[in-house]
C-alpha positions as CSV (number, residue, x, y, z in Angstrom):
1,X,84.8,146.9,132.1
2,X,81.7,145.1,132.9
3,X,81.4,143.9,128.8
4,X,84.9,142.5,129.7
5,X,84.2,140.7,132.8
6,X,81.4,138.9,130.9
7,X,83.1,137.8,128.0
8,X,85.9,136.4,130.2
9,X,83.2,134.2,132.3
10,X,81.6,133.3,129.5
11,X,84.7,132.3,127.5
12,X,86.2,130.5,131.4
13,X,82.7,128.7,131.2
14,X,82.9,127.5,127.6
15,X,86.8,126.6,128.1
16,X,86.0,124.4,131.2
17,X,82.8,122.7,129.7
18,X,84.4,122.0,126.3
19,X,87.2,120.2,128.3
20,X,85.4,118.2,130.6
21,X,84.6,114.6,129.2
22,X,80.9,113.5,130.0
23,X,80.5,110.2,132.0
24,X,77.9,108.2,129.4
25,X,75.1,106.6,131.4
26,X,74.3,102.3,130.8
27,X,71.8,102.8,128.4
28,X,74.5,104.1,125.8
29,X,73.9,102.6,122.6
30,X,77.4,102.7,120.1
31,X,76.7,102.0,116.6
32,X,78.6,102.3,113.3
33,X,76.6,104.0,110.4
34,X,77.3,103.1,107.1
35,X,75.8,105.5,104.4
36,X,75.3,104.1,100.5
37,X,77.2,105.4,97.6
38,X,76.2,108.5,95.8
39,X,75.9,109.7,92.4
40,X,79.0,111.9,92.3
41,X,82.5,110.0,91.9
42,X,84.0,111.0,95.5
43,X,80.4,110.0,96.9
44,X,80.8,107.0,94.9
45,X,82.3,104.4,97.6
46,X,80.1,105.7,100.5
47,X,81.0,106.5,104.1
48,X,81.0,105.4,107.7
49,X,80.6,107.2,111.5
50,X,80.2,106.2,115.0
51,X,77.1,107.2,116.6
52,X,76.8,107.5,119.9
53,X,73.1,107.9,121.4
54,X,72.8,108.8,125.6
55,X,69.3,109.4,125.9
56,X,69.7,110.4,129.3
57,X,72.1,113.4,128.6
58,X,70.2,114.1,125.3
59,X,72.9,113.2,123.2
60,X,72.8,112.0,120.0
61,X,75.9,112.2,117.5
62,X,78.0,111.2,114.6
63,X,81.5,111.1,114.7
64,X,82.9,110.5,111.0
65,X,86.6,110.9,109.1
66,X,87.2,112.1,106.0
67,X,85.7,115.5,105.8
68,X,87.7,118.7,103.8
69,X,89.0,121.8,105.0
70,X,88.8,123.9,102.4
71,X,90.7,127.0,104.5
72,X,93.5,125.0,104.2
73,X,96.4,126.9,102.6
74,X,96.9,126.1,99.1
75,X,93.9,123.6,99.3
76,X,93.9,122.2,95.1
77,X,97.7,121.9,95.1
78,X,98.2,119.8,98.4
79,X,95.3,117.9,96.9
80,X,96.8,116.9,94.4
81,X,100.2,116.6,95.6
82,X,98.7,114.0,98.2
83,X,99.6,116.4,101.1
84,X,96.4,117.5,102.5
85,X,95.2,116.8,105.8
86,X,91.6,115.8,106.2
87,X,89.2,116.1,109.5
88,X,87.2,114.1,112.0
89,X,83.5,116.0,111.8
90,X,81.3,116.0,114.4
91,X,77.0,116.2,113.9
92,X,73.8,116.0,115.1
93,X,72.5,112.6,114.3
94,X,69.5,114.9,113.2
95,X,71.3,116.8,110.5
96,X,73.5,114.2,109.6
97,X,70.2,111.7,108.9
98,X,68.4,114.7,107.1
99,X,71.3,115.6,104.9
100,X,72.0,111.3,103.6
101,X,67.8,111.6,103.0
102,X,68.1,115.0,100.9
103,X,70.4,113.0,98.9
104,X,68.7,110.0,98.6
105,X,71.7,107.3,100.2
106,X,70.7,104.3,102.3
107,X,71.6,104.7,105.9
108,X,72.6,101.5,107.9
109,X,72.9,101.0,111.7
110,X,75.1,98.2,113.6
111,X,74.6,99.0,117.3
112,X,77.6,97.3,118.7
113,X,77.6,94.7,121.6
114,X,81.0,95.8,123.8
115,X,80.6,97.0,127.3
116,X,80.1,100.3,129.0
117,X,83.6,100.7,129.5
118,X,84.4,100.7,126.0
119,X,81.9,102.9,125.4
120,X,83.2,105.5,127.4
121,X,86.5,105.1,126.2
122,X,85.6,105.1,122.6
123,X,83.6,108.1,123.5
124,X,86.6,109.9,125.1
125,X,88.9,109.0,122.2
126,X,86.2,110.6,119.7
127,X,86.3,113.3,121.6
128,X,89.2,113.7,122.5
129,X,90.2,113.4,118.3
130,X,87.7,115.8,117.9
131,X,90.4,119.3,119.9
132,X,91.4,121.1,117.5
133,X,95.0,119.8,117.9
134,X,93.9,116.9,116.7
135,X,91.5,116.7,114.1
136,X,93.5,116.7,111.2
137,X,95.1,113.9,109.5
138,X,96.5,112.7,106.2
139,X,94.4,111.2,104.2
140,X,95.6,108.1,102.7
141,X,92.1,106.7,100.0
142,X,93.4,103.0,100.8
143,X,95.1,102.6,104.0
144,X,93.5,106.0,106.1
145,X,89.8,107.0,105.4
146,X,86.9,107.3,106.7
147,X,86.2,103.4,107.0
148,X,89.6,102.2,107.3
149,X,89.8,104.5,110.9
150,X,86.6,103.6,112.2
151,X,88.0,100.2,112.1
152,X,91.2,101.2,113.9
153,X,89.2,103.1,116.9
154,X,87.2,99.9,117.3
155,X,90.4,97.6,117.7
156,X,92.3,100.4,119.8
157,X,89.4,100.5,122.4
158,X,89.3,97.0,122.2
159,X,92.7,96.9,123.4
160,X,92.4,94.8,119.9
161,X,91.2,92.1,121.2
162,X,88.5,92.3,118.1
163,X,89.5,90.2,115.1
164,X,87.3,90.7,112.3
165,X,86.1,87.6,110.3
166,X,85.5,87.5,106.9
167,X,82.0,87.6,105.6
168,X,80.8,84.1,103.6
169,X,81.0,83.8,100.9
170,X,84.3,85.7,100.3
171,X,85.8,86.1,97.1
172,X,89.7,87.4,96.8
173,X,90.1,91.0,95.0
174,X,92.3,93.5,93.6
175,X,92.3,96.9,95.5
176,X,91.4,97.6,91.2
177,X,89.0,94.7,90.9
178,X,87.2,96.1,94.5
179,X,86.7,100.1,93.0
180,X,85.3,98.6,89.7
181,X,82.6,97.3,92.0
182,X,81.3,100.5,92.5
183,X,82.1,102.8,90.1
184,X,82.4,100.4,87.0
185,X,84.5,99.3,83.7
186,X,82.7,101.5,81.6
187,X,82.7,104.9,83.5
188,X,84.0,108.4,83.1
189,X,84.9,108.1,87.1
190,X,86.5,104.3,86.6
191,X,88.2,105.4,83.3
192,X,89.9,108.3,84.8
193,X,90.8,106.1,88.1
194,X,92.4,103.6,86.0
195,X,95.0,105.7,84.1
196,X,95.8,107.5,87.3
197,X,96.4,104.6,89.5
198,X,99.3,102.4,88.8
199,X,99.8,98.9,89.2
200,X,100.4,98.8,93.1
201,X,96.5,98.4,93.2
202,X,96.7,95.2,91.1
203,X,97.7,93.5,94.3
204,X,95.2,91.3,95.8
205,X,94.0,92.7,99.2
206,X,93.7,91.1,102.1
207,X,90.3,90.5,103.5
208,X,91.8,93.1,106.5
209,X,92.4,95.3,103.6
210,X,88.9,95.0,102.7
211,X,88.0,97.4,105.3
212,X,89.2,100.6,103.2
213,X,85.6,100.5,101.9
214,X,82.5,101.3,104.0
215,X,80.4,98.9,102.4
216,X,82.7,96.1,103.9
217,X,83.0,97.7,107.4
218,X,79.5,97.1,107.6
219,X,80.1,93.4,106.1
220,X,83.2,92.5,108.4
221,X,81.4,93.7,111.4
222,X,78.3,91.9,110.7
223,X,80.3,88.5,110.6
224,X,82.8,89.4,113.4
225,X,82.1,87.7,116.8
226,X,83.8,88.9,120.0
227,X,86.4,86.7,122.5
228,X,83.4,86.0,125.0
229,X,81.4,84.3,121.3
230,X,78.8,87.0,121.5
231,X,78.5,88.7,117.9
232,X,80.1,92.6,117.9
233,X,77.0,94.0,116.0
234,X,74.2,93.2,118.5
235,X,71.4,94.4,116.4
236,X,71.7,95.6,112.4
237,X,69.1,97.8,110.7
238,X,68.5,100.3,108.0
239,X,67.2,103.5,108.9
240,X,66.9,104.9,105.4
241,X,66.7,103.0,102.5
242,X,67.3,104.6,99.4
243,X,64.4,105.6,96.9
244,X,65.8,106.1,93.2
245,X,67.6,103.7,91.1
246,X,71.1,104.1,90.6
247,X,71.9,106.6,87.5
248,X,73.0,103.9,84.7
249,X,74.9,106.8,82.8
250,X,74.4,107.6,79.1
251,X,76.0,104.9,76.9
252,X,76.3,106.6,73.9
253,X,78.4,109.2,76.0
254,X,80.5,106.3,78.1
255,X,84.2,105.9,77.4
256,X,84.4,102.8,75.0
257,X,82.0,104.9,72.3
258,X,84.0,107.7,72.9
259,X,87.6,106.1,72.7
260,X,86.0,104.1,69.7
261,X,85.3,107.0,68.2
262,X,88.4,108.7,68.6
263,X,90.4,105.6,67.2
264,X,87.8,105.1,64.0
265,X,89.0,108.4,63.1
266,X,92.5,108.1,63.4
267,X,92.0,104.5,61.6
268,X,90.4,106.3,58.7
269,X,92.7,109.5,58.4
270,X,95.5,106.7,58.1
271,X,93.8,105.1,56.0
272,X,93.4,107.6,53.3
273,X,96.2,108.9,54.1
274,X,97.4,105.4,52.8
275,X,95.5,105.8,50.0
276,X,96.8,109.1,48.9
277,X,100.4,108.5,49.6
278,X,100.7,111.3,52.1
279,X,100.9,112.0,56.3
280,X,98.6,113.9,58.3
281,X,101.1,116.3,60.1
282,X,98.1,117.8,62.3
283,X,97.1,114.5,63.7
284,X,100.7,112.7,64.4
285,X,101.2,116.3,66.1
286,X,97.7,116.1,68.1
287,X,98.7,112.3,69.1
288,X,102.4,113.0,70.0
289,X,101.2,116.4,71.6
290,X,98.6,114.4,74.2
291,X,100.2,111.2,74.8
292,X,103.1,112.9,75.7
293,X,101.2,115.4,78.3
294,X,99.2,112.5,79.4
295,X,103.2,110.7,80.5
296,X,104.2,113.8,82.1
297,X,101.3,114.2,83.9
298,X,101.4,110.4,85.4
299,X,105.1,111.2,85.9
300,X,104.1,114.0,88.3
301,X,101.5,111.6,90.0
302,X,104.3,109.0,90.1
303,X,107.2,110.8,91.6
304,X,105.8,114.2,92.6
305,X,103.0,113.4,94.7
306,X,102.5,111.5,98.1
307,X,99.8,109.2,96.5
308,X,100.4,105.9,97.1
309,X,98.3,104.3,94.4
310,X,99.6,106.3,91.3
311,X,102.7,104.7,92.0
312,X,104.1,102.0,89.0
313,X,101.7,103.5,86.5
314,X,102.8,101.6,83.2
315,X,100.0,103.5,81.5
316,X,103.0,105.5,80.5
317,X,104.1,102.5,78.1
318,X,101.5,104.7,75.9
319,X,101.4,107.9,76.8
320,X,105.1,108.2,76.6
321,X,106.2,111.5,78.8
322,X,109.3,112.0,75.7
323,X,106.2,112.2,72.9
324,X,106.0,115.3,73.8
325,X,109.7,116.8,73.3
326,X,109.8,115.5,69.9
327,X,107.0,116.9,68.1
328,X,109.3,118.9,65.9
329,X,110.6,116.0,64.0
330,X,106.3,115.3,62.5
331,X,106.8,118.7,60.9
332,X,109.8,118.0,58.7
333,X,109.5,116.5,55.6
334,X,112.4,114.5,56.1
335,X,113.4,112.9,59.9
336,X,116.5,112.2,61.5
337,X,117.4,108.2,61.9
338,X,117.5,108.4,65.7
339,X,113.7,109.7,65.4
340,X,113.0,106.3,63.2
341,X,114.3,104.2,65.9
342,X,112.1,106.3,68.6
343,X,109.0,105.1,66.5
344,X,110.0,101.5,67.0
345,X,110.4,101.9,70.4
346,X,106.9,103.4,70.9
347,X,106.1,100.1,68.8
348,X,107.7,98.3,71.0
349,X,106.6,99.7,74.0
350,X,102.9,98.5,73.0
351,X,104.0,95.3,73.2
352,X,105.3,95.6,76.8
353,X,102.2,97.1,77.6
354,X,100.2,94.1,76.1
355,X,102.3,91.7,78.2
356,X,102.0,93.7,81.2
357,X,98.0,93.0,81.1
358,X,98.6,89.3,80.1
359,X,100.1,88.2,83.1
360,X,98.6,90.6,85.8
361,X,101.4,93.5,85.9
362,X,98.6,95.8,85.4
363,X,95.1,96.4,83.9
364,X,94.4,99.1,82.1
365,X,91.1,100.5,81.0
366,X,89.0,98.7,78.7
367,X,87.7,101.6,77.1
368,X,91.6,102.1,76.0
369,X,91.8,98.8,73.9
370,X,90.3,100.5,70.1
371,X,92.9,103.7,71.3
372,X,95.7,101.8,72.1
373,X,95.2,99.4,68.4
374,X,94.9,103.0,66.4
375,X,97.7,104.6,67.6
376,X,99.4,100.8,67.4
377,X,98.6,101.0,63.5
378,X,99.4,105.0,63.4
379,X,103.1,104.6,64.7
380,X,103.2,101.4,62.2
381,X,102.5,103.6,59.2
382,X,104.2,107.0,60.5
383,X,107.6,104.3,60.3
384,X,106.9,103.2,56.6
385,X,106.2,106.6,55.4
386,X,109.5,107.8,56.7
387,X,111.4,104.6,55.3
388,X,109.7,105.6,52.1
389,X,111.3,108.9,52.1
């Protein structure tokens, strides 16, 4: 009885302290943290949190979006379906600074100049995002992450009276042209980014839009300057500065050598097959066989996901989802007409592609361009050995 008695005191004492908001005293500082990219692809683009530092009530946290919840029911699958909710985290400013050192990422601080009003109601709000109730969010990579929302609290307790300004110079992106800044053309992580993404990221952003990446919160808020002309960010500094140099990647291992590898092979097997008179059935069956999972695949990530960006993914003008249905035909020695007229679609369909890229539709990887002229020159000569028989 009495084991009882204490756990419901202690669990009334807990219930009632976790609810209560604490008042934050004058000498609150507010400051958004913006934390360098990191070797890995999802660490790739960096992140941002709100700290908030009350020396008088010992308190010293980050708030931050974006973090995983891996008990999450069928985690991979509503991952990739677009469908999983994300969380607001919560840390000590102490583990969250030694955890960005272990890792070696630069760790800025822009203490921000709004009053002690908005301090406590962007406090509240954090914490009040923080309940279990309502932690969880869907993630969206370009319109709801972890920058794009610390943007949002900092209008809402505004009462959006903040309108951030541009940072000079300012040069007009692509959502595309703005990733390729930091993971690169010639990348595993900005190969594989550019055949799932489709062309609704060859928009150009708005400098708003800009915000969906942490290294331009930190940007925008440096340049922003508040309704009374006093600037938001009221002192900037960096509280660790990264030690390494950034991993350049292997070249000899990078996309372009290996797609040009890939397509000098083909190129050659066509050629003597050429030579010899005669068709590789294995390879026309290993090219139909993966362009045509490749199209289904960026068919799922076009109409069976909630992704946004993998919308409008003309990628399929070469990996053609139907490649795969018709791989019977490259086994017969003799095809049916209608398959003749397939090839010179796919031959076609190159040509679409090319003119997609021309004028801005869409831009594809550049490690695709020796691919995408072997299998051009493949589907050419798969045609005139059928005509031949």
């Amino acid at each position: 009885m009495k084991l009882n008695i204490l756990f419901f005191l202690t669990f009334l004492i807990s219930t009632i302290s976790y609810g209560q908001q604490r008042q934050l005293s004058t000498q609150t500082e507010i400051s958004v943290l913006t934390v360098g990219p990191g070797e890995n692809l999802n660490d790739a683009f960096g992140h941002n949190g709100f700290r908030i530092k009350d020396r008088s009530l010992g308190l010293d946290v980050v708030y931050g979006y974006g973090e995983y919840d891996f008990d999450t029911p069928n985690f991979y699958l509503k991952f990739a379906q677009g469908k999983l909710n994300y969380l607001i985290s919560k840390h000590s400013f102490s583990d969250f600074y030694r955890t960005y050192k272990y890792y070696d990422r630069t760790i800025d601080e822009q203490i921000l100049d709004i009053s002690v009003s908005e301090k406590q109601k962007l406090y509240d709000y954090l914490v009040n995002n923080y309940k279990p109730e309502n932690r969880r969010y869907l993630y969206d990579f370009f319109y709801d992450n972890c920058a794009t929302r610390i943007r949002d609290v900092t209008q809402e307790v505004g009462d959006n009276h903040i309108t951030f300004t541009s940072p000079q110079p300012f040069e007009v992106k692509t959502f595309r042209q703005l990733i390729h800044d930091h993971v690169g053309l010639n990348t595993w992580g900005g190969f594989g980014i550019d055949l799932a993404l489709g062309s609704v990221i060859d928009i150009k952003a708005k400098p708003y839009e800009y915000m969906f990446l942490p290294k331009y919160i930190h940007e925008f808020y440096g340049a922003t300057t508040l309704v009374n002309s006093n600037p938001l960010v009221k002192e900037s500094k960096t509280i660790y500065k990264k030690k390494k140099e950034g991993y350049s990647g292997n070249l000899l291992l990078s996309p372009i050598i290996i797609m040009t590898l890939i397509a000098s092979l083909i190129l050659f097997i066509t050629y003597k097959d050429k030579k010899h008179n005669r068709r590789s059935k294995w390879l026309d069956v290993f090219i139909f066989g993966i362009t045509g999972i490749i199209g289904v695949l960026m068919l799922l990530l076009w109409f069976g996901t909630n992704h946004t960006a993998t919308a409008h993914n003309y990628n399929i003008l070469w990996a053609f989802p139907l490649n795969i249905l018709i791989i019977g035909q490259l086994l017969k020695p003799k095809v049916k007409n209608w398959f003749k007229s397939y090839l010179k679609l796919l031959i076609i369909l190159f040509f679409l592609l090319t003119l997609h890229w021309m004028i801005g539709v869409q831009v594809f990887a550049i490690a695709l361009i020796p691919l995408l002229v072997a299998l051009f020159l493949r589907y050419i000569y798969i045609l005139k050995h059928f005509n031949k028989t």
